[in-house]
Structures are given as structure tokens and as C-alpha cells.
Z-matrix of the N, CA and C atoms (Angstrom, degrees):
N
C 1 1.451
C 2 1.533 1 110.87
N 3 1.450 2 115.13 1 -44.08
C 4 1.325 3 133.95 2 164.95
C 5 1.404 4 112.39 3 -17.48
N 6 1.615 5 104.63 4 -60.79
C 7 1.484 6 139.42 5 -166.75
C 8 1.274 7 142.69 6 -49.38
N 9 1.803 8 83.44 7 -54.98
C 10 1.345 9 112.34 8 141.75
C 11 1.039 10 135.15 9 -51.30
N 12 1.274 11 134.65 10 -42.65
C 13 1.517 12 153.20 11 -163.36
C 14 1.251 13 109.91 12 -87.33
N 15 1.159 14 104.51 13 -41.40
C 16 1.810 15 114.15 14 176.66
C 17 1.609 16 107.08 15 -65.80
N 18 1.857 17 112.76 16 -45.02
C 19 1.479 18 106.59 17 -165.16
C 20 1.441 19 116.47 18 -54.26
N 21 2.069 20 83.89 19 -42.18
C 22 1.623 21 88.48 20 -169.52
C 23 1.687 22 124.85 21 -71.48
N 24 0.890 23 86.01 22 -45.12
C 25 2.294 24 103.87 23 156.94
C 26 1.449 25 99.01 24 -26.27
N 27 1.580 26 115.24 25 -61.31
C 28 2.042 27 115.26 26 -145.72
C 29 2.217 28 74.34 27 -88.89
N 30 0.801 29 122.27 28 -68.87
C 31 1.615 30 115.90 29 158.17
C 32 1.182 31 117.11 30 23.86
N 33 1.757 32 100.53 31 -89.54
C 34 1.312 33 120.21 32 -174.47
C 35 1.555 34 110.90 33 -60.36
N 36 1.497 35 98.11 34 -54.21
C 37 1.753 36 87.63 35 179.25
C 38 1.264 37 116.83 36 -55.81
N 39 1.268 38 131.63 37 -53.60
C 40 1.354 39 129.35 38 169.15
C 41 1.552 40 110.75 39 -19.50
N 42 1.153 41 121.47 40 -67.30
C 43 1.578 42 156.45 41 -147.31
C 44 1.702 43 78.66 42 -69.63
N 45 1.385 44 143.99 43 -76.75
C 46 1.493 45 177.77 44 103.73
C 47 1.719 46 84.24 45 50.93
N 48 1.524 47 115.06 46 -85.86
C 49 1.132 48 130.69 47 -160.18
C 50 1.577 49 90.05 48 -60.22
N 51 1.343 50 126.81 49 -102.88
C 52 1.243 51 128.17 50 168.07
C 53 1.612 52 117.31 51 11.48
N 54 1.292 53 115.25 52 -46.24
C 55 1.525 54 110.44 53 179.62
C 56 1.542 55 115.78 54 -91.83
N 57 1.013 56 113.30 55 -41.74
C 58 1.801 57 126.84 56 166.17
C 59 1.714 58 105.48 57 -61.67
N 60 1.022 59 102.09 58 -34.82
C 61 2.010 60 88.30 59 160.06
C 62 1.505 61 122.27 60 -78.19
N 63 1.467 62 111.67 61 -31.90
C 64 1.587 63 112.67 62 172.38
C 65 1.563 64 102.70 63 -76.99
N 66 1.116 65 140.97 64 -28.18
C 67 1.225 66 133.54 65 163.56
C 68 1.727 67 134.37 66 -61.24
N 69 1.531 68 85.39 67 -25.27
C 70 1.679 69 103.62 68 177.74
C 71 1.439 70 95.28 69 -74.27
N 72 1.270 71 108.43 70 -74.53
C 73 1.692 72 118.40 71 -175.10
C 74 1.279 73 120.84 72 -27.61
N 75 1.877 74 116.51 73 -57.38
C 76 1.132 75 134.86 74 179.33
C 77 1.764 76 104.59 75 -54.70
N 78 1.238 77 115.70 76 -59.83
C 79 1.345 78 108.43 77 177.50
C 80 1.505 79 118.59 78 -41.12
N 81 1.367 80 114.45 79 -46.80
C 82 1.455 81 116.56 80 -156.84
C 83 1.773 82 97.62 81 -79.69
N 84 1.421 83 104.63 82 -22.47
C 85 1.788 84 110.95 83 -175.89
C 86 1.736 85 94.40 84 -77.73
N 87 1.674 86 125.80 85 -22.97
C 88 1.072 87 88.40 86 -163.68
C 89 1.830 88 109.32 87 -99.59
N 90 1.714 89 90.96 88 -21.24
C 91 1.562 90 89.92 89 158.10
C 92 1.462 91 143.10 90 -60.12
N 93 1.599 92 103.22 91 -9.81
C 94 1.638 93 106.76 92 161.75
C 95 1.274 94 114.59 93 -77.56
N 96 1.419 95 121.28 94 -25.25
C 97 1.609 96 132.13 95 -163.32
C 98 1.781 97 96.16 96 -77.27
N 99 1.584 98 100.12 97 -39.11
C 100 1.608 99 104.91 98 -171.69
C 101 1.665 100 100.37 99 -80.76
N 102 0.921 101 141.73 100 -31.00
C 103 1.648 102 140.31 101 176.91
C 104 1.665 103 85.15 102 -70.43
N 105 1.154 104 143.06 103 -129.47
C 106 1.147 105 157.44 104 169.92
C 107 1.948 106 88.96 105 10.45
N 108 0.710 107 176.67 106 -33.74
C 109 1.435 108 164.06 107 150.52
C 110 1.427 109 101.13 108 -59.00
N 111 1.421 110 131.68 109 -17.99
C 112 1.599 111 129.29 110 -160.20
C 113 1.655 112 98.19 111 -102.78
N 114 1.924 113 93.64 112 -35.73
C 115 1.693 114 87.70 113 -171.67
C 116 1.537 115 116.09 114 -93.12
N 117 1.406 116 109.61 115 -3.51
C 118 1.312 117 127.82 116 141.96
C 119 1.216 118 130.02 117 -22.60
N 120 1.557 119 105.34 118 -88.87
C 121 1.373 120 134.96 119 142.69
C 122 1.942 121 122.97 120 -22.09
N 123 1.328 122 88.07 121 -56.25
C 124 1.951 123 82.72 122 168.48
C 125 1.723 124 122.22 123 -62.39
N 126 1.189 125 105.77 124 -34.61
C 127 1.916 126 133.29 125 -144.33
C 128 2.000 127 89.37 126 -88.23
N 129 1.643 128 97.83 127 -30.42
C 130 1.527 129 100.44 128 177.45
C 131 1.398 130 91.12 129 -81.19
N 132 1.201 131 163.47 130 -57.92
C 133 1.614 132 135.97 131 -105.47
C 134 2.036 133 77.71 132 -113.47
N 135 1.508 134 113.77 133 -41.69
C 136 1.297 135 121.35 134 173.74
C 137 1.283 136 117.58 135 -24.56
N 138 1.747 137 93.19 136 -78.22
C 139 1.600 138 109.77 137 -176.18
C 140 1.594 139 103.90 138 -66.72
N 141 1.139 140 148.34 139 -11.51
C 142 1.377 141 143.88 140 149.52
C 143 1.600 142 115.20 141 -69.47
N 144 1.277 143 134.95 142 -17.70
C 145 0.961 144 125.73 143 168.83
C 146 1.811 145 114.43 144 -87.67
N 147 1.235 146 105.93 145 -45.71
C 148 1.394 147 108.49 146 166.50
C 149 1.640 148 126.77 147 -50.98
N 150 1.499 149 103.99 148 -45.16
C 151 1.475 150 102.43 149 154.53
C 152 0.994 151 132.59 150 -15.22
N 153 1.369 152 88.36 151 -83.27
C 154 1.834 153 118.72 152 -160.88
C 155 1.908 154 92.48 153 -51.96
N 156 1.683 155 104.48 154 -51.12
C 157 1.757 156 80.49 155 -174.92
C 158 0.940 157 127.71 156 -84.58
N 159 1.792 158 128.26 157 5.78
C 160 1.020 159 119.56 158 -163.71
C 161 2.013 160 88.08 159 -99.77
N 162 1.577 161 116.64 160 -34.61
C 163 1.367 162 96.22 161 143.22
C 164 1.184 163 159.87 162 -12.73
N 165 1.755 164 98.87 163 -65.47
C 166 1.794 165 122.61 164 164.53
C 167 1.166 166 112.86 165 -48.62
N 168 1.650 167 117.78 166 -52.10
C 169 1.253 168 118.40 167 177.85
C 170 1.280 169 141.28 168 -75.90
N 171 1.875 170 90.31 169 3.11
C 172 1.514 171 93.86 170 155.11
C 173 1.187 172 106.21 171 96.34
N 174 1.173 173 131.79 172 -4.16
C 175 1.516 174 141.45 173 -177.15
C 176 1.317 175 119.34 174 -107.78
N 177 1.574 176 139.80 175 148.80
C 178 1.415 177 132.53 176 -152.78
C 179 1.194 178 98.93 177 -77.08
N 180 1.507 179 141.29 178 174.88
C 181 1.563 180 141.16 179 -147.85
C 182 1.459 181 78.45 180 -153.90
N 183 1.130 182 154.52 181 30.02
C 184 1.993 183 158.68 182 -164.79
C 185 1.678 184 91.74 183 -81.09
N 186 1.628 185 88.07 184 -71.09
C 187 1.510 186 113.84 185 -177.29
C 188 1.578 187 122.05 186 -50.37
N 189 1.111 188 99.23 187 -35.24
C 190 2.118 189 98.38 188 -156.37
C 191 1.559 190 77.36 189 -89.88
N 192 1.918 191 142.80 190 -46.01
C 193 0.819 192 127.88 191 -166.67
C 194 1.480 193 118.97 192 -72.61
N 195 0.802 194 140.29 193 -18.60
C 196 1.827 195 169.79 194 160.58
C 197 1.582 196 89.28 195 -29.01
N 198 1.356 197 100.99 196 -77.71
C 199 1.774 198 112.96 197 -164.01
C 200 1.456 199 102.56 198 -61.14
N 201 1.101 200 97.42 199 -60.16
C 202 1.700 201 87.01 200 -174.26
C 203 1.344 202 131.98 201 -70.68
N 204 1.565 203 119.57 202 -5.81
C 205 1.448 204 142.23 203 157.69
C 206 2.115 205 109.76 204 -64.46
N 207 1.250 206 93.22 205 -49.74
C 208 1.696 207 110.19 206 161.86
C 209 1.485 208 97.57 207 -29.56
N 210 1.331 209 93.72 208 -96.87
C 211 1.639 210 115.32 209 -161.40
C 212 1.682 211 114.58 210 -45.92
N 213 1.406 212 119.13 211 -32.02
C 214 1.508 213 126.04 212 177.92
C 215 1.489 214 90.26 213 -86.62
N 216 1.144 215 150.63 214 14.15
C 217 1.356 216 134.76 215 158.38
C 218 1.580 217 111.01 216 -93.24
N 219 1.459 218 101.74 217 -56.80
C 220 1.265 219 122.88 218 173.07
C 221 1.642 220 122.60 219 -40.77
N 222 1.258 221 117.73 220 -28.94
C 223 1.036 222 134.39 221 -153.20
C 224 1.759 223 97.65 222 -107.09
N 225 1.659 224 99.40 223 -47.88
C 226 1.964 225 105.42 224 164.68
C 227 2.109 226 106.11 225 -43.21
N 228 1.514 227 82.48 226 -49.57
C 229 1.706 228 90.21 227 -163.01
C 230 1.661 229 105.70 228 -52.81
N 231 1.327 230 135.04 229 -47.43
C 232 1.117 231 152.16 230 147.48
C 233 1.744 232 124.37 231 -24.79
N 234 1.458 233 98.00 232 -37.63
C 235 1.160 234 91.11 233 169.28
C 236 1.435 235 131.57 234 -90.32
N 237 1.689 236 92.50 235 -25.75
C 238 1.712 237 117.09 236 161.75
C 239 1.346 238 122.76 237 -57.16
N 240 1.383 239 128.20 238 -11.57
C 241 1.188 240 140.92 239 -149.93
C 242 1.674 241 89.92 240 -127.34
N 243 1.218 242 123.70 241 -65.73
C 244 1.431 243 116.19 242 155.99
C 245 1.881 244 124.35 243 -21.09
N 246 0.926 245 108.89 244 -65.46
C 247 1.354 246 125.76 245 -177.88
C 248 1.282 247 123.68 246 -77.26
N 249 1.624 248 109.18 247 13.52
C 250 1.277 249 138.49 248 -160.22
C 251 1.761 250 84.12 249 -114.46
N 252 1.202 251 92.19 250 -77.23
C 253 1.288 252 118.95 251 175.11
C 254 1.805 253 119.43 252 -22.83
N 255 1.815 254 109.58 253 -56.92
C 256 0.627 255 95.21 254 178.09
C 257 1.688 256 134.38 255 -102.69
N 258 1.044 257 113.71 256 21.87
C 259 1.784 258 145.37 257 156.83
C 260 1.668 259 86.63 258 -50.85
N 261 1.649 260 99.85 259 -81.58
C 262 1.496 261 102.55 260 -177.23
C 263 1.194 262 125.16 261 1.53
N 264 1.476 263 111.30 262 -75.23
C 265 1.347 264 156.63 263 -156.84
C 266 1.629 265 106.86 264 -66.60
N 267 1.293 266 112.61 265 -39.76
C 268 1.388 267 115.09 266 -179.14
C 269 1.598 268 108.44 267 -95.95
N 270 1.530 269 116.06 268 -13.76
C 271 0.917 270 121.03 269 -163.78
C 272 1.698 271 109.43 270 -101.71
N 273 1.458 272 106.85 271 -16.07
C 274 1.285 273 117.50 272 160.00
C 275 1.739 274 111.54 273 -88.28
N 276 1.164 275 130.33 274 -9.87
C 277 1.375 276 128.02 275 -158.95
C 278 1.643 277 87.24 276 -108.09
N 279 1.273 278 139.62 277 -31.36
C 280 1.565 279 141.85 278 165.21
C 281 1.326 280 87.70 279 -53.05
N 282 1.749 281 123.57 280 -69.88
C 283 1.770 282 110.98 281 -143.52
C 284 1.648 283 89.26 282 -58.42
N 285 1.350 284 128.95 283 -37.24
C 286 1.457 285 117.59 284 -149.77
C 287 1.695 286 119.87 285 -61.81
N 288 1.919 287 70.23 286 -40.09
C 289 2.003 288 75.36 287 171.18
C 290 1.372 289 115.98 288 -107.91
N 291 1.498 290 102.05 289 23.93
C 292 1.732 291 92.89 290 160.17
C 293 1.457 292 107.37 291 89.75
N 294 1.614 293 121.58 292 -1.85
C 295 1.642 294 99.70 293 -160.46
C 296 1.252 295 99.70 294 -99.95
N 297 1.286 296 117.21 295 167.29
C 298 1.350 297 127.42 296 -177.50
C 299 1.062 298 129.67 297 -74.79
N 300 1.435 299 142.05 298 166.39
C 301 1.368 300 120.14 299 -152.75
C 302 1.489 301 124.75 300 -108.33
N 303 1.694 302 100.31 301 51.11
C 304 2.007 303 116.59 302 -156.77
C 305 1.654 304 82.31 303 -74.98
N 306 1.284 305 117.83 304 148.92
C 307 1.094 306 135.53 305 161.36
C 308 1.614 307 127.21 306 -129.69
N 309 1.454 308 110.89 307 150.88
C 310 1.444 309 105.67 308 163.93
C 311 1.704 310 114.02 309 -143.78
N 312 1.352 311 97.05 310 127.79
C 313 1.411 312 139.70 311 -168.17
C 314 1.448 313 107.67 312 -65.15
N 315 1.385 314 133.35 313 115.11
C 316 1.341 315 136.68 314 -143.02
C 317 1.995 316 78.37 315 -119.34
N 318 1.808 317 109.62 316 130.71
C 319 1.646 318 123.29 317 -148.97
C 320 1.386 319 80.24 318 -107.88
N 321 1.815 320 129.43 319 -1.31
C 322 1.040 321 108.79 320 174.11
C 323 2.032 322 125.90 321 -108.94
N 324 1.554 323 63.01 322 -35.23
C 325 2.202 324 74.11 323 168.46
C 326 1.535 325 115.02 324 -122.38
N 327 1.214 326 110.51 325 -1.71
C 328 1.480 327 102.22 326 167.35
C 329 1.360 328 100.85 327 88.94
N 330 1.105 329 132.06 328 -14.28
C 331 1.665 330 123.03 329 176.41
C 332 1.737 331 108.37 330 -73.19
N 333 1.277 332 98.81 331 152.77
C 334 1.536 333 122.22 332 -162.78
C 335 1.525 334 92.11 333 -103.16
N 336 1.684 335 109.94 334 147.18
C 337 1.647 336 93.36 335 -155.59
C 338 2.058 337 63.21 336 -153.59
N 339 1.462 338 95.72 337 164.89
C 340 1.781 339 119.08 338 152.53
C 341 1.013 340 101.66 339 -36.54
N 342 1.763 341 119.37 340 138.27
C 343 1.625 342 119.58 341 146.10
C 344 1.501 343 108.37 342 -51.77
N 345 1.212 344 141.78 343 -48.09
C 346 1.160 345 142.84 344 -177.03
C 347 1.685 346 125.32 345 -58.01
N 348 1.539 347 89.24 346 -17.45
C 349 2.066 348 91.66 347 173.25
C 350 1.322 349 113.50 348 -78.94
N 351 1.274 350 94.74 349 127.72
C 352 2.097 351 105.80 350 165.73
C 353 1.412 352 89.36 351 -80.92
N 354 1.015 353 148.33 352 -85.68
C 355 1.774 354 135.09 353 -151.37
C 356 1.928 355 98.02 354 -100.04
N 357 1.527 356 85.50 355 136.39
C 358 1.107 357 98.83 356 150.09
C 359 1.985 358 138.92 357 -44.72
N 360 1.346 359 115.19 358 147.21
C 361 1.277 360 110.81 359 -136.38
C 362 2.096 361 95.95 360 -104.01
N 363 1.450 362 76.26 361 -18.57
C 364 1.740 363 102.60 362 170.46
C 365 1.155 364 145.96 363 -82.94
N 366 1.685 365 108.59 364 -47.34
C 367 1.132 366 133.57 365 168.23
C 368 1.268 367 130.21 366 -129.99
N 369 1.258 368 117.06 367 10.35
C 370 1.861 369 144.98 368 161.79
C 371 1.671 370 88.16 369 62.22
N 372 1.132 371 126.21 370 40.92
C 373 1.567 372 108.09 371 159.60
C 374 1.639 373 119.63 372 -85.86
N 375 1.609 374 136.26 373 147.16
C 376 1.103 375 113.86 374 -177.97
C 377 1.703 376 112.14 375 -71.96
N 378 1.315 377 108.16 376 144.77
C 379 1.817 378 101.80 377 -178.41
C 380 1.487 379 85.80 378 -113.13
N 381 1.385 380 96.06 379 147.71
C 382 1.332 381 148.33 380 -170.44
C 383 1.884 382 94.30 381 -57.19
């Protein structure tokens, strides 16, 4: 009886630890996704300001828009690769503890989350 009690105990912690590391991870994957969406966000209003004067000045805008079209791609790819990443992460933390692979599909960012999550792990919306 002992035996029992003990498995399920070292179990749970397992189960405990195991999830508080996919939660650590996930956080830190989703705060790169949120920096990289911000410098996104800067790199557009930038390369729109540079435009406009390199416009004013009368000179073709081909070039200045080129680079900064680069870097806001580069930076998508990064985030795709992130979110790649963190599938991984949940998807190694199921095999570890064995669970099966039920999922639920977040209607706002598309990330694949636990059947068991009420909010998304990405974008904190409640899922359905």
C-alpha cells in the first residue's frame, strides 16, 4: 500500500516539476516572440520615417525600403521558429509524462496548448 503511495507522490512531483519547466521555457519563448513583435513594430514606423525623407529628398526609396523589408521578414522568420520551438516543448513534456497527445487550439494565435488549459499559454486568451 506503502508503494503505491510513494509511486504516485514521486508521480506527481515528477508531473509538478515537468510542468513548471514547460511553463518557465514557454514564458521565456513567449517573451522573445513579444520583443521581436515590438522591434517589428519600431523597424515599421522607422523605415516609414526614413522613407518619407529619403522621398522628400527626392531620391528613389527602392533601396532604404529593401533593408528594412529584410529585417521585418527576418525577424517574422524568428518568430516562426520560436513558436516552432515551443510546440517542441510541450510536445516533449507530454512524451515525458506519457500523456497523450489531446490538444487545444488557441482561435486567437493559433498556438496548440494542453486539453486541460483554460488560457492560452501564448497569448493569455481564454480558449474555448
Amino acid at each position: 500500500m506503502m508503494d503505491k503511495f510513494k509511486n504516485a507522490l514521486d508521480k506527481g512531483v515528477a508531473s509538478v516539476s515537468v510542468k513548471s519547466n514547460v511553463f518557465v521555457e514557454n514564458t521565456k519563448i513567449s517573451t522573445q516572440i513579444n520583443n521581436l513583435k515590438n522591434n517589428i513594430n519600431q523597424t515599421k514606423t522607422e523605415m516609414a520615417n526614413t522613407i518619407y525623407a529619403v522621398w522628400s529628398a527626392g531620391t528613389p526609396v527602392q533601396q532604404a525600403a529593401n533593408s528594412y523589408c529584410a529585417a521585418i521578414a527576418d525577424m517574422e522568420r524568428q518568430i516562426e521558429q520560436l513558436k516552432q520551438k515551443m510546440e517542441q516543448v510541450k510536445t516533449d513534456s507530454r512524451q515525458i509524462l506519457g500523456e497523450k497527445g489531446v490538444q487545444n487550439t488557441c482561435g486567437n494565435c493559433g498556438i496548440v496548448n494542453d486539453a486541460a488549459a483554460k488560457f492560452c499559454v501564448y497569448c493569455g486568451k481564454k480558449l474555448i
